[in-house]
N, C-alpha and C positions, 0 to 999 in steps of 0.2 A: 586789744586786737579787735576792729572795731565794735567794740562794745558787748560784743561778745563773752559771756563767763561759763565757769565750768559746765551748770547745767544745757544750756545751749549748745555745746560742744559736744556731748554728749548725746543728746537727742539727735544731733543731725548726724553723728556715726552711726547711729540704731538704724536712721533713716536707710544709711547707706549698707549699710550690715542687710538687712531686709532686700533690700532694692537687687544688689550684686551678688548676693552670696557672698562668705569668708573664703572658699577657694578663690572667688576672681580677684579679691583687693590685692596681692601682690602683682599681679597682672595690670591692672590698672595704675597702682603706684607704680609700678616699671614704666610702661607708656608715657605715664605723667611724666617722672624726671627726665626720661630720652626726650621730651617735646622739651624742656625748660632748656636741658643741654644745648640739644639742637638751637633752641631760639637766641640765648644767649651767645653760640660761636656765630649765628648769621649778624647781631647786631656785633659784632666787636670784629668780624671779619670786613677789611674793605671793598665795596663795590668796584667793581674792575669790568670798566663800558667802552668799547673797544667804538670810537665816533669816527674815527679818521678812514676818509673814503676809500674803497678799494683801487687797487692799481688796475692800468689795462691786463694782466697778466692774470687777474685775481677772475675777471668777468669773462674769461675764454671758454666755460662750462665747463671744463675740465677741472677734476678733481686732482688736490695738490696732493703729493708723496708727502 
């Protein structure tokens, strides 16, 4: 994992330990997986780009029902 071993992995949780406090890392880890969630339903969701010009009906400034 890139090159990374136990020790190393270790040290940079102390880091993180230190840095955040242990109350906020579920917090943090929450956040974290909602963003991958999130990221991953916008890539596999398709883009839907509405290009086709408006009608005369659409440009009367009136707002449609």
């Amino acid at each position: 994992m890139f090159g990374l071993g136990m020790p190393e992995l270790l040290v940079i949780l102390v880091i993180v330990v230190l840095l955040f406090g242990a109350n906020r890392l579920p917090e943090i880890g929450s956040g974290l997986g909602k963003a991958i969630r999130g990221f991953k339903k916008g890539v596999h969701e398709p883009t839907e780009l509405n290009v086709s010009p408006k009608s005369d009906s659409d440009q009367s400034g009136k707002p449609s029902a």
